[in-house]
N, C-alpha and C positions, 0 to 999 in steps of 0.2 A: 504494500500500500504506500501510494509516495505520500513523501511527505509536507502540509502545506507550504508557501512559499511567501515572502512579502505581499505581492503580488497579490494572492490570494485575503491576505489580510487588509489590504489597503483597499482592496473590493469589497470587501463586509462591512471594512469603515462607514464608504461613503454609501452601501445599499442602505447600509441603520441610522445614520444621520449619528455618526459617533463622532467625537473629539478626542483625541489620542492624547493618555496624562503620565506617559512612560514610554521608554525604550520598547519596543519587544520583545519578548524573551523564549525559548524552545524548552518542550517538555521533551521525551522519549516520542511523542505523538504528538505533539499540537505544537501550535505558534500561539502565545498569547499578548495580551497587552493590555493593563488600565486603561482604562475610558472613560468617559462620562457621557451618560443619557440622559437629555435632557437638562440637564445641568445637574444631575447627580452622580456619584461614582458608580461605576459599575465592573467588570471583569468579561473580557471577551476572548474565548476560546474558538479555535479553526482549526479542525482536524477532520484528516478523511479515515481515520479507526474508527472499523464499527465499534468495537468496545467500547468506544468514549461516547458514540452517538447511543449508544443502548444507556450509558450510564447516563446523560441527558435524557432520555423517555423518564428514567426512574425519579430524577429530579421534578420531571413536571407529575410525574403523577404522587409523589408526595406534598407537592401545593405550596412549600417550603413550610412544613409542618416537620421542624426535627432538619430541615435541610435547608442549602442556600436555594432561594428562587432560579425558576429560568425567567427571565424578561421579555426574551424574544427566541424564536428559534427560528434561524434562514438556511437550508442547506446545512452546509457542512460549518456556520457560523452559529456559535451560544452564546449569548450575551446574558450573563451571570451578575447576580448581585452584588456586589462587593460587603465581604464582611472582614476581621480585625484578623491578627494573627492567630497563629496555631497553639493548641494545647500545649502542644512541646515547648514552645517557646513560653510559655505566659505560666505552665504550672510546673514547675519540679521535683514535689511530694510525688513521690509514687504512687502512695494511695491512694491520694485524691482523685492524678489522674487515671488511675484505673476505673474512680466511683462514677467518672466525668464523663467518662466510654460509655459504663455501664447504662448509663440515665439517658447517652447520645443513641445507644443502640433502640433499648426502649422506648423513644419517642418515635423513631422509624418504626417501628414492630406494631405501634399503635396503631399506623394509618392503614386503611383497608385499599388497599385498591381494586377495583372492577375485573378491570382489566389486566390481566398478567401471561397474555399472550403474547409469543414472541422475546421472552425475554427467555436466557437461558436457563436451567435448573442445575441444582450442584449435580445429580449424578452424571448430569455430560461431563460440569467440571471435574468430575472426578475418575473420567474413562481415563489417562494420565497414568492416576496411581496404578486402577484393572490393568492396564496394557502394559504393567512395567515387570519384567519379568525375574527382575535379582530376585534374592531368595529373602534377604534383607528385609524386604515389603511384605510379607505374607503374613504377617501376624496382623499386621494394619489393613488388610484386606481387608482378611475376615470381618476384620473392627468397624472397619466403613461400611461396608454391605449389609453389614447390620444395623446401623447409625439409619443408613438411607432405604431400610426395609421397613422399620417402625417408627418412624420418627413422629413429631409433632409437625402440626397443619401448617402449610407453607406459608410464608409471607415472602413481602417484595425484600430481600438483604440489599445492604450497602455491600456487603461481598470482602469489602480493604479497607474496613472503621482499624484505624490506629490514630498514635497521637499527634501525624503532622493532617490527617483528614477530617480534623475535626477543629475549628476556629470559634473565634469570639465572636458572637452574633449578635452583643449588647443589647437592648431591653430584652431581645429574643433568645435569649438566653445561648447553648454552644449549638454550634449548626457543622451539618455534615457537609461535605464536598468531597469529587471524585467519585461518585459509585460506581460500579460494576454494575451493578442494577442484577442481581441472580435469584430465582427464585427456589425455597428451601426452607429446612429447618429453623427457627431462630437460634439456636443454640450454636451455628455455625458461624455466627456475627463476632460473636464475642472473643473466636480464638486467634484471631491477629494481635490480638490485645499481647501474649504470652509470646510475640517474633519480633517484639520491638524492646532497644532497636539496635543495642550490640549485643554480642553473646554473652559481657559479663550481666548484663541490666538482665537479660531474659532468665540467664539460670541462675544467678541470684537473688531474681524476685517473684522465680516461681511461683513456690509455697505458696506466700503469701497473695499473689494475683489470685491462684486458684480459690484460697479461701475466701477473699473478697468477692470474686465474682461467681460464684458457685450461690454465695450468700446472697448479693446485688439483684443477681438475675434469678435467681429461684430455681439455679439447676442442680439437679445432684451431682455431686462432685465426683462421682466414676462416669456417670455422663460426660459430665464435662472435659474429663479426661480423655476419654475415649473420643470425644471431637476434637481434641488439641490435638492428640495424637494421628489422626487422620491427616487434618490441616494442613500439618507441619511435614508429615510426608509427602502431600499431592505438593506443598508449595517447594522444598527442598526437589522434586522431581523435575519441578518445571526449571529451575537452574542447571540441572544436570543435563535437560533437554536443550537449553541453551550453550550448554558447554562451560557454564559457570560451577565447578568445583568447590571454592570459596566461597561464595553465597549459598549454595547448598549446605555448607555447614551449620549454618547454626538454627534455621530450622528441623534438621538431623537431630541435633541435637538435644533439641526438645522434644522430636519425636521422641527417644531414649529414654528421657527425662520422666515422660509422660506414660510411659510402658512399664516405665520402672516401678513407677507409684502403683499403678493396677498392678502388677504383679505382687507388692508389699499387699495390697489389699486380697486379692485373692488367696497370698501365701494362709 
């Protein structure tokens, strides 16, 4: 998929009647750039990733209830609300921001949508791990096919709630940005929470993530384990599919981390 161009930005400019209030800057996917609508800030995203245009469906049909607003949508052109910085940057309690997630996840989970056709579901996302054939994965199969045989009634997921996708949205309290837009379990939301965002923060605040948010979110905590443990291997997979080794590690790791604990418990 190429990737947008000046050009391409400088045309959604003037389709929207925008004002440019920043440089431009590239994601992996998109070209963006501050703007202002109307004489207000806004945030304007141009990417030809379906993934980014699916995570835009999910934005509008959340209503920016728990999410930032879409304003406009033209083509491959989003024009986004502008909201403050990121969790990451504005809280550094651990806990907190774990409780911050918790309540961000929650307010998505709340919204019903109608419509959730077309949007992908985890176990496509997670044909990945099925098709991976080390021996490594087998134990996490089993764990996910069973996750995704019984699980609880699907809802629209943000799919990558962590602490830089979630900002200050002032009266309206923290708002999500970037979804995936996937439809699924809720219990699947919560485990990006436990892959941010070095290896030493992840497995030394473990423990404690799990027991907060097992509490937070009302899951039971071999539940919960048992979807971290999935997570972290379909997402450690998708690195090795890339040919990223290093980044594979330390959601591995937590895969591990996460086996471990169920096995004490089963022991």
């Amino acid at each position: 998929m190429p990737q947008p161009t000046r050009d391409d930005l400088t045309n959604a400019v003037l389709r929207l009647g925008l004002q440019l209030d920043g440089d431009p800057f590239r994601s992996l996917s998109s070209l963006m750039c501050l703007v202002t609508h109307d004489g207000r800030p806004a945030f304007l995203k141009v990417t030809n990733q379906p993934e980014d245009l699916v995570g835009a469906r999910a934005l509008k049909q959340w209503g920016g209830n728990g999410a930032v607003r879409v304003l406009v949508r033209d083509g491959n052109a989003i024009l986004l609300e502008r909201a403050g910085n990121t969790l990451r940057s504005l809280v550094t309690d651990d806990a907190s921001a774990t409780q911050v997630l918790c309540v961000a996840a929650q307010r998505l989970h709340a919204n019903r949508p109608k419509d959730l056709d077309g949007f992908p579901t985890l176990r496509t996302w997670f044909c990945s791990l099925f098709d991976d054939a080390r021996p490594r994965f087998d134990q996490v199969k089993v764990i996910a096919a069973g996750l995704l045989d019984h699980s609880t009634p699907p809802v629209l997921l943000h799919g990558d709630l962590h602490h830089e996708n979630v900002v200050d949205g002032g009266d309206r309290g923290w708002l999500a940005i970037d979804p995936k837009g996937i439809v699924g379990a809720r219990e699947f939301d919560y485990c990006n929470i436990f892959t941010n965002w070095t290896l030493q923060d992840a497995v030394g605040h473990f423990d404690a993530r799990l027991e907060l948010v097992a509490r937070a979110a009302h899951i039971d905590r071999i539940d919960l384990l048992r979807w971290i443990a999935s997570w972290s291997a379909l997402s450690g997979i998708w690195h090795l599919e890339d040919g990223d080794e290093v980044s594979a590690a330390l959601p591995h790791s937590i895969m591990e981390l996460a086996l471990d604990r169920l096995q004490v418990h089963d022991a």
